[in-house]
C-alpha positions, 0 to 999 in steps of 0.5 A: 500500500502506498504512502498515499493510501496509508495517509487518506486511510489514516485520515479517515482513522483520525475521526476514531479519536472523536469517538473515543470514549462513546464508542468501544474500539472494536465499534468503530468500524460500525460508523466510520466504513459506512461514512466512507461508503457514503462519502464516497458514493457522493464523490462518484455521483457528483458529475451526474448529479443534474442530470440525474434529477433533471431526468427525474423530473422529465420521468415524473412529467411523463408520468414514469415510475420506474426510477431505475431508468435514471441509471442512463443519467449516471453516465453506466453507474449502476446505482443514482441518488434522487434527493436534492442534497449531497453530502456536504449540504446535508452536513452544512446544517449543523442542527439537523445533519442527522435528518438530512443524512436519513434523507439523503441515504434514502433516495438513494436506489435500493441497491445503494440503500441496502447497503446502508441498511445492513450496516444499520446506519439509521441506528448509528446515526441516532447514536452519534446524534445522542453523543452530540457527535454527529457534526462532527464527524460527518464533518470531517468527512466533508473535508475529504476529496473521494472523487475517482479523480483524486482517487480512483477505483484501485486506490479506493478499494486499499483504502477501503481494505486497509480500514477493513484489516485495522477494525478486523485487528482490534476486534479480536471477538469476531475477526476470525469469523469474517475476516481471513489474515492478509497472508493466508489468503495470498498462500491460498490464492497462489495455489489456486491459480498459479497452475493457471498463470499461463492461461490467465495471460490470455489477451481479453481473458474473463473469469468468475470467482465464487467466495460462499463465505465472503465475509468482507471479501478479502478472498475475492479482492485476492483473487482479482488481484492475482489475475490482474497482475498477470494480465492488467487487461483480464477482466474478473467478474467477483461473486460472493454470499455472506451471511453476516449483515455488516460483514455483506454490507462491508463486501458489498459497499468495497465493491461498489467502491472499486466500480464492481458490480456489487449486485454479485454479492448476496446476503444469506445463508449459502445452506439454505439460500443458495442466491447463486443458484444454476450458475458456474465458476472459473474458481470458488475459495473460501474459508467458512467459520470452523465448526459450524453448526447447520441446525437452524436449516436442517430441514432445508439442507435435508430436503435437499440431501433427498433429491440427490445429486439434482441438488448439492448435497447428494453425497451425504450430510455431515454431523450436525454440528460441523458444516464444513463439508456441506460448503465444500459440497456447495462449491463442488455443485458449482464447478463448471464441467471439464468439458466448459473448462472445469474449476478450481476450489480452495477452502481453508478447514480445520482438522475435523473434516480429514477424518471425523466420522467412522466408515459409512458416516457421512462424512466419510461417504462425502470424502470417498464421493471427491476422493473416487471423482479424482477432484482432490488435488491436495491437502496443504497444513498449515502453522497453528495460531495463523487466525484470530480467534483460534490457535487450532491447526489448520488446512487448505483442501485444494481440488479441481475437476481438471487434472491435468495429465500428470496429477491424475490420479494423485493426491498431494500432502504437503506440510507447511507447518513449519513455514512461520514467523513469529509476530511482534505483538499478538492479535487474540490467538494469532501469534504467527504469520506466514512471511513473504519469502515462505509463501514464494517458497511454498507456491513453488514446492507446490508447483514442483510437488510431484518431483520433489516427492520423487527426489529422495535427495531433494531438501525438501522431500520430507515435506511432500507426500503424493498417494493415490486417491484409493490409499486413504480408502480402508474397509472397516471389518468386524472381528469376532472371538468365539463365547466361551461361557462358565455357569455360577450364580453369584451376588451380581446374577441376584441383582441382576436377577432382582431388576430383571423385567421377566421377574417383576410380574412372576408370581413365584419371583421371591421363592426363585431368588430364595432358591437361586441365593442358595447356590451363591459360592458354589464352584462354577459350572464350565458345561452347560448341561450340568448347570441346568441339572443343579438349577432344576434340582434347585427349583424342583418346588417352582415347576415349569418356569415361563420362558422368559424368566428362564431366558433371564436366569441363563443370562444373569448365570452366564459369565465369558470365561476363556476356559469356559465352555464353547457355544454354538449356534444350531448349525454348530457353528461359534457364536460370537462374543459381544465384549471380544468383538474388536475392528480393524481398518484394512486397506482397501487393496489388501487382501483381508485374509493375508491382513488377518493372518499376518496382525490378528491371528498370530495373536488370536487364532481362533478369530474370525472376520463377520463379513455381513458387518464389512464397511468401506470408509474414507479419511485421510490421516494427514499427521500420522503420514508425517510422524516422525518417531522421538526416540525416549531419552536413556534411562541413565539420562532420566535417573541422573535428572531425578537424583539431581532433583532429589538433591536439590529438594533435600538442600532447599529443606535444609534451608527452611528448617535451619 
């Protein structure tokens, strides 16, 4: 940013001081981005101002209610303002500024006005005129020159961000949810789009870009920049949907700055309200708020999930309370087909949506459902503590639906957590960055990634991985062990027995537990048959008991004892013992005989695999791929500390009991 900018934005920062003391500092941005909105807008119109209300009054003679039609009178602005007041008339009359500026942000056209409406600058403008600093402020917006003359659409738009980042900064409470470190995006938007350099050259080259989570749009300026700077003449056509009001109106009101069109953002929630609905994009990034939880339109997002692959969500639904994969899903849906070109996604995800949820769940179908459509181009981890309001690690997923050649059929892992420097002053929990020189170095591991990961000799070979999109495939299978049951009544079985449902309505319920009491401490049967000779003896006096109350008494007798007695089904076949029932996950090409041969049955050779219980899973165990074993420290190390410890206690008691 140049020092032009930094001073009209720290011109602009100067009106904090008069709020000093009315407002918190993590609420100035609420007054001082929609100022600068609005004292912007005011320079853009200023030009066509006449001719605009001339328009108007011809339309009135004429009987037209359409206003939009005086969009032809602002010379191809896509928004105009009817009142007769400008900015600094309306701030000329010191006893009324608050009314006049309600006035003035009401004729505007509704898609200027909205703006306003979501910064909720009605409200503010109440709150200012309360604290007697209406004047004040608006003045001091008055004195400043925003006109594209004197700044233009591309210094405005610095301008803006600038403001946005230092409010983002001191805001600490709710930076991470809507606002991405500077940094992060540029690693992101250099691996997104840096295979495509070459193409993004292209003389009158045009690409759409998608940010489902928007927040202030911060991705998407970085987007554009990126394209623009490898080809000044690219035209790039931004969209966006936020679900916070102020953070859309800050996105919004940036683009409306920078001469965009603005109408391309949308306010809602991306689940349920998909406000780009039946469109296609070049490149969709995004970083959605970790964990989110999609309760609030379960219904909708469900009744989607119903249609299948006609809608977004066809693949399966994540838990409840992380909607991570749901957004994935919905930039997924909104890839061009390869045969229009294709798209590229990246989105920033914590650790949860690698391998949360166990096979067949639907996180694990979600991911199986990309990983099989070979759209996974890689997995970059991130340092820890690189966002605001968390220290938690952190990934880009990176994905596309056209490989080329030699990326199909490969997924990358590349490590770049140790790619960070430490920041001189902490902002909430982000106490590191990504310097400059390690994104340059990291955008061209990436570009490099498949022959480094050949390279033995390279340096930095240990940082990438590649695999196929089956090796993070396995079948979960359920290994069964054989009941082996011992017959005794013990203290636990009358319990058991004394709050058994059979029990409770059987007539002959305190003689059977009187008769079964007796047998407490008697050696235990290991065969079947000759437990039941002792318990029918013992209940002679009772009879025929009913079934149920039978079925009781043997669960409560019977006890898993490995030396006890083989049980079999009719067929004579092992019954499997419920608490020796285990799982493994087995790679989805091994052989599950040759699997339990070699771990299992050395160890349990009576085990056998229930294949009716066999699920397919999918995760992706991006740290255990990158487990470096830490040899313990000798023993002799760790007695010599202790008794260096030892003697250090003994002295300093000493000194307290002289």
């Amino acid at each position: 940013m140049s020092s032009t900018h930094t001073k009209l934005a720290g011109f602009i920062w100067s009106v904090a001081d008069l709020l000093r003391g009315d407002y918190k500092q993590s609420e100035y941005g609420k007054v001082i981005l929609p100022f600068t909105v609005l004292r912007r807008l005011d320079c853009v119109l200023a030009p066509t101002k006449a001719a605009v209300l001339e328009r108007k009054a011809k339309l009135a003679e004429q009987g037209v209610q359409n206003l939009d039609m005086l969009r032809r009178a602002t010379g191809g602005l896509s928004f105009y303002n009817t009142s007769k007041l400008d900015f600094q008339a309306a701030v000329r009359d010191q006893d009324n500024v608050a009314n006049n500026l309600k006035s003035y942000v009401g004729a505007f056209s509704e898609n200027a006005r909205e703006i306003f409406d979501a910064y909720d600058f009605t409200a503010q403008l109440g709150r200012l005129d309360g604290a007697g600093l209406t004047y004040q402020v608006a003045a001091k917006f008055a004195e400043i020159d925003l006109s594209p003359e004197a700044v233009d659409n591309h210094q405005m738009g610095y301008v803006f961000e600038e403001l946005i980042r230092r409010f983002s900064e001191i805001s600490n409470e709710t930076a991470g949810e809507h606002f991405t470190p500077r940094e992060v995006i540029k690693l992101m938007v250099n691996l997104l789009l840096a295979p495509d350099e070459q193409e993004l050259t292209t003389p009158g080259v045009v690409k759409t870009v998608l940010d489902p989570a928007c927040g202030t749009g911060g991705m998407l300026t970085a987007a554009e920049e990126f394209i623009l700077q490898h080809n000044p003449h690219a035209k790039v056509v931004p969209h966006g949907q936020e679900l916070n009001a102020e953070s859309y109106a800050i996105c919004k009101s940036d683009m409306m700055i920078k001469g965009e069109n603005a109408a391309n953002i949308k306010l809602g929630n991306s689940f349920s309200q998909d406000k780009h609905y039946g469109k296609a994009f070049d490149y969709l990034l995004a970083n959605p708020p970790f964990g989110v939880e999609w309760k609030k339109v379960k219904s909708d997002v469900e009744n989607e999930a119903k249609i299948g692959f006609a809608g977004r969500f066809g693949a399966g639904l994540p838990r409840i309370n992380d909607g991570s994969l749901l957004f994935l899903q919905h930039m997924i849906h909104h890839m061009k087909k390869p045969e229009q070109g294709g798209s590229r996604i990246a989105i920033v995800f914590n650790g949860s949506p690698l391998f949360t949820g166990a096979a067949e769940s639907g996180e694990s179908k979600i991911r199986q459902w990309i990983l099989e459509n070979d759209w996974l181009e890689a997995i970059v981890a991130l340092p820890d503590q690189l966002f605001y309001n968390t220290g938690i690690s952190t990934y880009f997923w990176i994905l596309t639906n056209r490989k080329d050649e030699a990326h199909r059929g490969k997924v990358i892992l590349l490590d770049a957590r140790e790619n960070w420097a430490k920041m001189r002053k902490s902002l909430g929990d982000k106490r590191k960055l990504i310097p400059d020189e390690d994104i340059a170095k990291l955008s061209d591991l990436y570009a490099e990634a498949l022959t480094v990961a050949q390279d033995p000799e390279h340096p930095m070979h240990e940082k990438v991985k590649v695999f196929a999109p089956r090796d993070f495939g396995y079948r979960r299978i359920t290994v069964e062990r054989p009941l082996r049951l011992r017959f005794e009544v013990t203290e636990e079985a009358l319990a058991e027995l004394e709050i058994a449902k059979p029990l409770a309505k059987y007539e002959g319920r305190e003689k059977l537990l009187d008769a079964l009491r007796g047998l407490v401490g008697k050696p235990a049967a290991l065969r079947k048959v000759d437990f039941a000779k002792l318990l029918r003896e013992t209940l002679v006096p009772l009879g025929k008991l009913p079934a149920p109350v039978d079925k009781a008494i043997w669960a409560a007798v019977s006890v898993s004892d490995p030396e006890g007695e083989l049980q079999t089904d009719a067929k004579g076949n092992p019954l499997p013992d419920p608490d020796l029932r285990d799982n493994e996950n087995v790679p989805l090409d091994e052989d599950i005989d040759e699997y339990m041969a070699r771990e299992v049955l050395p160890h349990v050779p009576d085990a056998w695999v229930d294949h009716s219980k066999t699920k397919v899973g999918y995760e992706i165990p991006f740290t255990r791929h990158f487990y470096k074993y830490t040899p313990p420290r000798p023993l002799e190390e760790i007695d010599a500390e202790l008794k260096d410890l030892e003697s250090q206690i003994q002295r300093l008691l000493r000194e307290v009991t002289q």
